[in-house]
N, C-alpha and C positions, 0 to 999 in steps of 0.2 A: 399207565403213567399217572401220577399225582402231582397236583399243581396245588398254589397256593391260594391261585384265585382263577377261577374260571370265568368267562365272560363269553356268552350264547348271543351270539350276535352280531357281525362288525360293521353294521353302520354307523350313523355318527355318532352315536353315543356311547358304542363299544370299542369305537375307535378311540375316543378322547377317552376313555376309562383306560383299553390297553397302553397307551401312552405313557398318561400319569402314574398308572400303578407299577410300572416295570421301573418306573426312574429309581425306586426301592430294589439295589441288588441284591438286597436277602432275600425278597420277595419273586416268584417263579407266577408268572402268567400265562395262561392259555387263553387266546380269543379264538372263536370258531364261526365261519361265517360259512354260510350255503355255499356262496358264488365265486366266482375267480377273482383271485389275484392278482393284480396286473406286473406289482412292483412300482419301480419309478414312474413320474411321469413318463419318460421318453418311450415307455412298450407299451402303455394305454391305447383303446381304438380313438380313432379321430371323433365318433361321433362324441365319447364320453370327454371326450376334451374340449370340445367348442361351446363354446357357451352364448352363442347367439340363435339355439335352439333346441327341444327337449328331445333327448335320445329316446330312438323305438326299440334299441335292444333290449338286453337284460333286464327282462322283465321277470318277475314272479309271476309263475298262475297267471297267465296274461289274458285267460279264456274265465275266470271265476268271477269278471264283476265288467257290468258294460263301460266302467270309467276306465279312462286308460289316460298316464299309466296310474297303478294303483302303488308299490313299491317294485325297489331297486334289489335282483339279484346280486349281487358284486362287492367287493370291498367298498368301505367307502358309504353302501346303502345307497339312500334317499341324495345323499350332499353331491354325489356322483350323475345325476341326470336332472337337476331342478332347474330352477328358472335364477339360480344364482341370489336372490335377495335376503338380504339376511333385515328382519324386522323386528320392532321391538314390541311387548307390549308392558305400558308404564307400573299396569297390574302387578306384575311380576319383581316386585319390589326387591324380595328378600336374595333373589338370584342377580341383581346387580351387579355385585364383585365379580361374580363368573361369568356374566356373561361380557364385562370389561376383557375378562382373559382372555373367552372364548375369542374372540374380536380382533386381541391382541396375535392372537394365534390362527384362525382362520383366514384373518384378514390382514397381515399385518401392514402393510401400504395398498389403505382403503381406497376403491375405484371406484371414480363416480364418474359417468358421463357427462364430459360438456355438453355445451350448446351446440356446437360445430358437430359432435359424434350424435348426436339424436336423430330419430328417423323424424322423417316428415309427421309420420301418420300419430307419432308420440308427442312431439311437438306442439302439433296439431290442437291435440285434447288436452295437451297441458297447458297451452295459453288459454282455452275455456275454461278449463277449471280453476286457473289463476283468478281469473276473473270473477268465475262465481265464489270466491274466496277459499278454495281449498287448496291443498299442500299437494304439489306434485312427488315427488319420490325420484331422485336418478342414482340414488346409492347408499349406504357403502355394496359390495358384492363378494361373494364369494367368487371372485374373478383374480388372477395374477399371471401377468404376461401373456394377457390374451389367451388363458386357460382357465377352465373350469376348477377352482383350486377345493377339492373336495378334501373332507377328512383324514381320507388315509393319507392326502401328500402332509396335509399339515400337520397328522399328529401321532401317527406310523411312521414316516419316513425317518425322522430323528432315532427312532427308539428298533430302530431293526436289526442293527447289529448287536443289540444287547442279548445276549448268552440266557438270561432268566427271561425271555418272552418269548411264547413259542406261538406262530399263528397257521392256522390250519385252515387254509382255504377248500372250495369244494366239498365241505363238510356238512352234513344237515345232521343238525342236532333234536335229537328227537323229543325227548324230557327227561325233566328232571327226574332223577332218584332218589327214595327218603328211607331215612334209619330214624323211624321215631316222627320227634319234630325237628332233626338234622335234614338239611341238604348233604349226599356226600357226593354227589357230580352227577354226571349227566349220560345217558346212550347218546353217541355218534358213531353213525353208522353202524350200528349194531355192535360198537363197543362202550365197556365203561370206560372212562373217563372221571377219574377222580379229584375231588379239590377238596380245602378248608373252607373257603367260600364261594356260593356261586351267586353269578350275577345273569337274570332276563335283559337281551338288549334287543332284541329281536324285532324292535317295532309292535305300533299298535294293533297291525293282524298279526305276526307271528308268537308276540309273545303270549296273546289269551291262549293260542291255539295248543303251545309248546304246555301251557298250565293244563290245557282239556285232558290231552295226551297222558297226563301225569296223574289225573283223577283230582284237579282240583278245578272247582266251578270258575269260569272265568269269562270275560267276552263281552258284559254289557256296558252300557254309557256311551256306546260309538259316537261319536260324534266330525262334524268334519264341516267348513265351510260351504255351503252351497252354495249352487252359480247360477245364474243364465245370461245368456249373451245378447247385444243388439248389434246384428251383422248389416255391413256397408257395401253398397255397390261401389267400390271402387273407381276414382277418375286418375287421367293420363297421369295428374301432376303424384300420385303416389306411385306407379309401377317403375320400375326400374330394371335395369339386363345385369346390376351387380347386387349379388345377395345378400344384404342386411339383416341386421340382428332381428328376432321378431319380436322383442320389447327390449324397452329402454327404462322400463319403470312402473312406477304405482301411483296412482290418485289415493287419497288417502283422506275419509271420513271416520268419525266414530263409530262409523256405523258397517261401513262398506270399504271396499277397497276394489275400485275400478282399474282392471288391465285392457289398455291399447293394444292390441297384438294384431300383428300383419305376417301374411308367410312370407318366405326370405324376398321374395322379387315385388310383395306390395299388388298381388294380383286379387286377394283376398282380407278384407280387414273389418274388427269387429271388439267390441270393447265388451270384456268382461265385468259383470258386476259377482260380486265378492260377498255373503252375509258373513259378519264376522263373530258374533253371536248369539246363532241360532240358538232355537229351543228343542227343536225334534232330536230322538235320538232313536239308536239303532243297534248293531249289534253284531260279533262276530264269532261263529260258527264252526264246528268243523267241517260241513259240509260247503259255506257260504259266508255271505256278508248282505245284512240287511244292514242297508243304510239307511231307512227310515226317513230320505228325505222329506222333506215339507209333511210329515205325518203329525207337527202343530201346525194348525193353520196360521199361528201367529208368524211365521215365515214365510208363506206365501203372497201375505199383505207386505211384508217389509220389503222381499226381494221384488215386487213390482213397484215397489217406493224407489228402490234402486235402479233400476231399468229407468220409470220415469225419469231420473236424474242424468240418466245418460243420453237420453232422451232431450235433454235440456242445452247438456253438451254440445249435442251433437248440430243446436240450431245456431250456435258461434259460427263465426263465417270463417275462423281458422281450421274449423273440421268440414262447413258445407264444401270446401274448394276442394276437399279431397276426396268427399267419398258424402252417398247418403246412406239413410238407415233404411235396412228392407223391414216392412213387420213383422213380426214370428212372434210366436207364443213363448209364454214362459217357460212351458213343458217340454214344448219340440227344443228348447237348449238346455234343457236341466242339467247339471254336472254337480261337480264337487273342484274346490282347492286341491284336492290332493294333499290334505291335512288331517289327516284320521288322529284321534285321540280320545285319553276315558277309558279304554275296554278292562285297564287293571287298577284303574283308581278306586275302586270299590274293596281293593284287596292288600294296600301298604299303607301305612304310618308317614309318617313326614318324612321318617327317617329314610323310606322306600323301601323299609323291610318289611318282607312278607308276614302281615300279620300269622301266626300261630308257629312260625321258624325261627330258629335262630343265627341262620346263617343264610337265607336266602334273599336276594335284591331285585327287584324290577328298577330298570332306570330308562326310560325310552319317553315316549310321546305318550302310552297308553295310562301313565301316573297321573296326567294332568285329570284333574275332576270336573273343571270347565275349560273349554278351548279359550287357547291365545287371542286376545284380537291382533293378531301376526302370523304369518309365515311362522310356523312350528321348527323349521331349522336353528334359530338360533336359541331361542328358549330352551331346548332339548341338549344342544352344546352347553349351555347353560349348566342344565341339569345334570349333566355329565359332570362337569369339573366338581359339580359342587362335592357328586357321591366322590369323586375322586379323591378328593381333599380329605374325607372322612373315612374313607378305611384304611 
């Protein structure tokens, strides 16, 4: 089969390309995504629907990297098991417009939690933080009607009875294939797959990986938020016997971005600290993913400047009544955001074409050459609409 535009990938950014590109009836689209397909909202599992907490299934490789999760097997991607927040960074100037659309579209009656929907424990560290003059966060979300409103409802669902879009779930696309300095499509499943143009959406592991595959060097600049937490002993006044969301929101520094997070019944609770532009970078592999945490020391000095802070939080009497801080080290909670990015920014133009092709696209997370200070969800919708607009 030949298509007009091929699109390796269907999370959020091969989702909002499939979308836009098929609105053009002349134009014949194939997205190919690894993981299932749910269709409507209404046959999705419940986990990937609730969004007052992060799905353990469909994972990718869920054994290849000690952080979990790292991405989303499934339609939809990443936008289908996150923590809902869509963030901005002011950085990101020239993506403005789209990411107004993105907005428009993901979110179009933006949810934000009252005061009366806030848990205790969020509350809690938002009135400290008010205090120390910082911005709490309770919205907008990728939330509607009390669902997880992820890419494919908001930008598949329109576009599925269109006759020129064809979407191929359950499909693992292997790599690209070249005639020259031509893309002319891709192996899935051990088949060709033909197009006029193809597009990488596959995220910042998949898509270096999809380039290794293919014999083109790909994989470094990884980069991703790094964490560590300062966990609380919980008191009476945060547990509860009915299951609440496990955040409500974001603190929100220049620097950092602090998550309040409790599990649903409030038995356990602990504020993540957030680096939002680190220096260390990392790298990804066909066999692996080094993330190269804190491998600048200049992030290990700033994430314990973060801590501190939370630290500071946490001696407000609106957090002491809930809960206190146990000590732990910064190691024993090392993590990451679950914001990978960079791995193909070393290999396209502005325009996201693969420098030395003429017909090949990266458009994902892995384009950015320095990370977001934000949540990567919206920026990457962003970055979508925009390739969209232009082919």
């Amino acid at each position: 089969m030949r298509y007009d535009v091929l699109v390796l990938g269907g999370g959020s950014a091969g989702c909002v390309l499939a979308g836009r590109l098929s609105k053009d009836e002349s134009r014949t689209v194939c997205l190919v995504e690894a993981g299932p397909d749910y269709g409507p909202a209404s046959a999705w599992p419940a986990e990937l629907l609730d969004p007052g907490g992060i799905p353990e299934g469909h994972q990718w490789d869920p054994g290849e990297s000690r952080f979990w999760p790292l991405r989303a097997k499934v339609i939809g991607g990443c936008s289908t098991h996150n923590a809902c927040f869509l963030v901005w960074d002011e950085e990101l100037g020239e993506l403005e417009p789209f990411r107004d659309r993105a907005l428009a579209t993901i979110a179009p009656d933006p949810f934000f939690f009252g005061e009366k929907e806030l848990t205790p424990w969020f509350a809690g560290v938002a009135t400290a933080a008010r205090d120390h003059g910082l911005q709490a966060m309770t919205g907008p979300y990728n939330i509607r009607g009390g669902v997880r409103w992820n890419a494919a409802f908001a930008y598949l669902e329109p576009a599925r009875s269109r006759p020129n879009l064809t979407i191929r779930a359950n499909a693992h696309a292997e790599r690209v294939v070249f005639d020259g300095e031509r893309a002319v499509g891709a192996m899935v499943d051990g088949d060709r797959v033909e197009a006029d143009v193809v597009v990488l959406a596959a995220g910042a592991i998949g898509s270096p990986r999809m380039l290794l595959h293919s014999g083109i060097e790909a994989g470094s600049n990884l980069q991703d938020h790094v964490t560590a937490k300062l966990a609380f002993e919980t008191g009476d006044a945060l547990r509860t016997e009915t299951p609440v969301s496990f955040s409500n929101g974001i603190v929100k520094t220049d620097d950092f971005h602090l998550l309040p997070i409790q599990d649903r019944y409030g038995e356990r609770a602990h504020i993540t600290v957030a680096l939002l532009r680190p220096h260390s970078r990392g790298g990804v592999g066909l066999d692996g993913i080094d993330h190269g945490l804190l491998s600048d020391p200049r992030d290990r000095e700033a994430l314990e400047e973060g801590l501190e802070l939370a630290r500071e939080l946490a001696e407000h009497e609106a957090v002491r009544s809930l809960g206190r801080p146990v000590t732990s080290s910064l190691d024993e909670t090392l993590g990451i955001y679950f914001h990978p990015v960079g791995t193909c920014s070393e290999l396209v133009d502005k325009d996201l074409r693969m420098r030395g092709f003429e017909n090949l696209y990266v458009c994902d997370a892995s384009v950015f050459e320095t990370i977001p200070r934000a949540n990567t969800h919206l920026p990457t919708l962003a970055l979508a609409e925009k390739l969209g607009s232009e082919l």
